[in-house]
C-alpha positions in Angstrom: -2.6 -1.0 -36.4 -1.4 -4.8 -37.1 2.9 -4.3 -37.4 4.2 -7.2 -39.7 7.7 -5.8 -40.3 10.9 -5.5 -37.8 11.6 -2.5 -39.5 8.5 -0.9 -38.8 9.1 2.7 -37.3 7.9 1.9 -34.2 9.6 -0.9 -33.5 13.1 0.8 -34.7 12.0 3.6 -31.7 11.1 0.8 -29.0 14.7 -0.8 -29.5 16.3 2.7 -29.5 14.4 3.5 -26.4 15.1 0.1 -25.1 19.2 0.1 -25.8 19.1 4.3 -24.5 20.0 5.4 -28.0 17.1 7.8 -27.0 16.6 9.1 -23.6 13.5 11.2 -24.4 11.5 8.3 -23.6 11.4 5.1 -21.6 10.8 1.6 -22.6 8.6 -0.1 -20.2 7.5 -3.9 -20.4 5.1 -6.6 -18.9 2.0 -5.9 -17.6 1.6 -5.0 -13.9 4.6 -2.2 -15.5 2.6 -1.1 -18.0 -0.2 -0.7 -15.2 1.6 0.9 -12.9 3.0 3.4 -15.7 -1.0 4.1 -16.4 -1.8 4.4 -13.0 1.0 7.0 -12.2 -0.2 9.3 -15.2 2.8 9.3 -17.4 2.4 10.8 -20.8 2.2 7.7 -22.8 3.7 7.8 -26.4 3.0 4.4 -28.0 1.9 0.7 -27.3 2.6 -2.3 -28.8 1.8 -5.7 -27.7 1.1 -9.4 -28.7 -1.7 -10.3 -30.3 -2.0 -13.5 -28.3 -1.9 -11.1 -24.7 -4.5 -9.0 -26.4 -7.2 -12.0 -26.9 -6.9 -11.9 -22.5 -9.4 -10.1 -20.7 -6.9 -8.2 -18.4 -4.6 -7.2 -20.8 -7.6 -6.3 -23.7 -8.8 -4.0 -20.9 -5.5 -2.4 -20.1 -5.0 -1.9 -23.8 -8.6 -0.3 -24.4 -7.1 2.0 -21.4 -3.6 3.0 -23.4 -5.2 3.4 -26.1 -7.2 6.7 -24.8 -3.7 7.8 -23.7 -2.3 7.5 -27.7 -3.0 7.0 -31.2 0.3 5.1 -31.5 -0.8 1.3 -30.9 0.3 -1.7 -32.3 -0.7 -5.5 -32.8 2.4 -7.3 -33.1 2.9 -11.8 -33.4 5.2 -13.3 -30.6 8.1 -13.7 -32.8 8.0 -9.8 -34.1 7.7 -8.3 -30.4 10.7 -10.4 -29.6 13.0 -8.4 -31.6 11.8 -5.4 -29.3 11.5 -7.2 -26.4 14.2 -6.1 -23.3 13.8 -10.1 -21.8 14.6 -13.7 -22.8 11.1 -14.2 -22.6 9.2 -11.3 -24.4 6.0 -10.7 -21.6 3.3 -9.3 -24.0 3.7 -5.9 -24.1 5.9 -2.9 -24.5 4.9 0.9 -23.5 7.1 3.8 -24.6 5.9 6.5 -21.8 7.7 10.3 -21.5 10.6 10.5 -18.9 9.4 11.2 -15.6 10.9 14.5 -14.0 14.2 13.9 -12.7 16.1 17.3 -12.4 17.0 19.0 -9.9 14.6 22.1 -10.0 11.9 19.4 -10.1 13.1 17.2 -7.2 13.7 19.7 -4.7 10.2 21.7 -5.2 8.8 18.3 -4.1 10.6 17.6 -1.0 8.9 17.2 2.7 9.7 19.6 5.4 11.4 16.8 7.1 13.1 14.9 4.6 14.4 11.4 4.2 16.7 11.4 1.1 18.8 8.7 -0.3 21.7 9.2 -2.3 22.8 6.2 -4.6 26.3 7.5 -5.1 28.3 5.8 -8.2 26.0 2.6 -7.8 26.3 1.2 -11.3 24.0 -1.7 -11.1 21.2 -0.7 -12.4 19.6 -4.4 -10.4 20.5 -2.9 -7.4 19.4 0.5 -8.2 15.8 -0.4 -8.9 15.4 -2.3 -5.5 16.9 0.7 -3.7 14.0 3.0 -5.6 11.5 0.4 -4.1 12.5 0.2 -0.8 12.6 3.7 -0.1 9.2 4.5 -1.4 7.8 1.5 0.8 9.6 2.9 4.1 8.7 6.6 3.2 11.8 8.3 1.8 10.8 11.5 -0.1 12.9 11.2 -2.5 16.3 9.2 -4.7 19.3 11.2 -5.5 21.6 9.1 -8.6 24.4 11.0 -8.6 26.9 10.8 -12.1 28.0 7.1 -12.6 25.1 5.6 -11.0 23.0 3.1 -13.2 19.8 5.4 -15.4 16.9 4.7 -12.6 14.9 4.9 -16.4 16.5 1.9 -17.9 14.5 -1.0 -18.3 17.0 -3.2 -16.0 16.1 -0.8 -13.2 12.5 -0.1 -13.4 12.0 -4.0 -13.4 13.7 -3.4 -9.8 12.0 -1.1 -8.7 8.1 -1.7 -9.9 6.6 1.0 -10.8 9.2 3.4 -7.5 10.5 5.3 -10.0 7.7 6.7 -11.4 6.4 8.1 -8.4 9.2 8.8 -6.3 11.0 12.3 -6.4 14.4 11.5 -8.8 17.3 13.8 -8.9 19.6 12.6 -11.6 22.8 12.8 -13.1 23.5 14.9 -9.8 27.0 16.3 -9.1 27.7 14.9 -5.7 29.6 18.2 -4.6 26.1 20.0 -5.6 24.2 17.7 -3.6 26.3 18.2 -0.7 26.3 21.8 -0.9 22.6 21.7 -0.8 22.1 19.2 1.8 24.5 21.2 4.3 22.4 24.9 3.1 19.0 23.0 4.1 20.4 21.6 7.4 19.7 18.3 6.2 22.0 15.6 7.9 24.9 13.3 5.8 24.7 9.9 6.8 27.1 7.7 5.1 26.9 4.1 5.4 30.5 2.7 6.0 31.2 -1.1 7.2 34.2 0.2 9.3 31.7 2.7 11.2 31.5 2.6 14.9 27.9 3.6 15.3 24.7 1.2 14.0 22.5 2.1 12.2 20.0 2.3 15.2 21.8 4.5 17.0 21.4 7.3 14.9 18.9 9.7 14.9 17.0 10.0 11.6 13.9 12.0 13.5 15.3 15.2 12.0 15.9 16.0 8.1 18.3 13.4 6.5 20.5 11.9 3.9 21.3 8.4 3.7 24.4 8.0 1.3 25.0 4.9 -0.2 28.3 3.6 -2.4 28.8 0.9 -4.8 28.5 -2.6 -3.5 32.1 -3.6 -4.5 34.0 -0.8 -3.3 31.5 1.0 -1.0 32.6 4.8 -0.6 36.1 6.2 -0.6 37.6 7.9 2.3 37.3 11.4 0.7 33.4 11.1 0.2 33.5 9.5 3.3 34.9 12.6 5.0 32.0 14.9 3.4 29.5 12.9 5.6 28.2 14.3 9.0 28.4 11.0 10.6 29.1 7.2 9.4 27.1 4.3 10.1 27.3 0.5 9.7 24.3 -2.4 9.7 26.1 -4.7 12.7 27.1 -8.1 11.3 28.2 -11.8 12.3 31.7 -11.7 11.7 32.4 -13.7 8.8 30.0 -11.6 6.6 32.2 -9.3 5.1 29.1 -6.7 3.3 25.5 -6.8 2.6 23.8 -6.0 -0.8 23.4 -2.5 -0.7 20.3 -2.5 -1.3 19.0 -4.9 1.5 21.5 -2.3 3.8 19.6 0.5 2.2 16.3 -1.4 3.6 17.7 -2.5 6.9 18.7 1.3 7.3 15.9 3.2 5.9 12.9 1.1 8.1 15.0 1.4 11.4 14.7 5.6 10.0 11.0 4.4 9.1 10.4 3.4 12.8 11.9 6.4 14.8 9.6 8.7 12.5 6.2 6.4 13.1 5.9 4.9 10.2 2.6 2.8 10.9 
């Protein structure tokens, strides 16, 4: 189907998907995106992309590919896909995929007998959010907790960040914190909160036995009170003058040193 209108239907449901006016959905864009949506098996609603990409070989073939997953595709000119596109620079194509699972039910019939959980608590950069969803997949966590505050994992800001993460990692979202405590302490799984004013590192802990990293927002990091619901508080040792590390490079620092006691090869 060639699109020659902005108001064409599904461009008014790419920019609603795109803005979160609807949450049904997810607005996913760029290639090596697109692929890794494909490649993860998400239900994929509808496709729209430039007809300059589609006259290159490895996006004509991805396209032949989405289109066995929907009857919902569009040809679109540069100019058109720029009023649906989420960057400056529109990259060629947009995919509207279903919502992975991200409830609670869902995210705790897939955890590990051992887990490694991190728990992005209030973090509303969604920037940071999607590199947190990264690096845990790469150093083996079994799962991302976003508790209520914390930046939609789903928005297109954070899947950017976290390349193609969130659609394979285990997501429990909108979580109350409270809940996730509860739970955590029920399953013996250990509260690790990551506090600069800590007195142990981060390497001194034990993260051999089931675990929870928890993680605050950069600016304020966590407050005393959901300090005090922790088991134990760490800190990433620093030169002096540095005040705080992103959190998510801390989250990777953190989560590798819990990579290596476990073997991670």
């Amino acid at each position: 189907m060639k699109i020659t209108s902005r108001d064409n239907s599904l461009l008014r449901r790419a920019r609603s998907v795109r803005d979160g006016k609807e949450t049904d959905a997810i607005y996913i864009e760029g290639l090596r995106l697109c692929e890794e949506a494909l490649a993860s098996s998400l239900t994929i609603e509808a496709v729209i992309y430039s007809e300059e990409l589609g006259r290159k070989e490895r996006a004509a073939l991805l396209i032949q590919r989405l289109s066995g997953a929907t009857n919902k595709v569009g040809s679109v000119s540069e100019k058109l896909l720029a009023s649906a596109s989420y960057t400056k620079t529109p990259q060629g194509i947009v995919v509207l995929a279903s919502r992975p699972a991200h409830d609670e039910s869902s995210f705790k019939k897939r955890q590990a007998a051992t887990p490694l959980i991190v728990v992005m608590l209030g973090i509303n950069n969604p920037v940071n959010v999607g590199a947190i969803l990264r690096v845990a997949e790469a150093a083996g966590a079994t799962g991302v907790i976003a508790t209520q505050n914390t930046a939609d994992p789903f928005s297109p800001k954070s899947l950017r960040g976290a390349m193609g993460s969130a659609f394979r990692l285990p997501i429990w979202e909108d979580a109350d914190y409270s809940k996730v405590v509860e739970w955590c302490q029920s399953f013996g799984i250990k509260l690790l909160a990551a506090d600069v004013n800590a007195s142990t590192a981060h390497v001194e802990a034990d993260w051999r036995n089931p675990c929870a990293l928890i993680l605050g927002p950069e600016s304020t990091g966590l407050t005393q009170e959901q300090i005090r619901t922790a088991d134990q508080t760490i800190k990433v040792p620093m030169q002096p003058n540095v005040q705080s590390l992103n959190v998510s490079v801390a989250a990777g620092v953190i989560l590798y040193e819990a990579a290596r006691q476990r073997g991670l090869r």
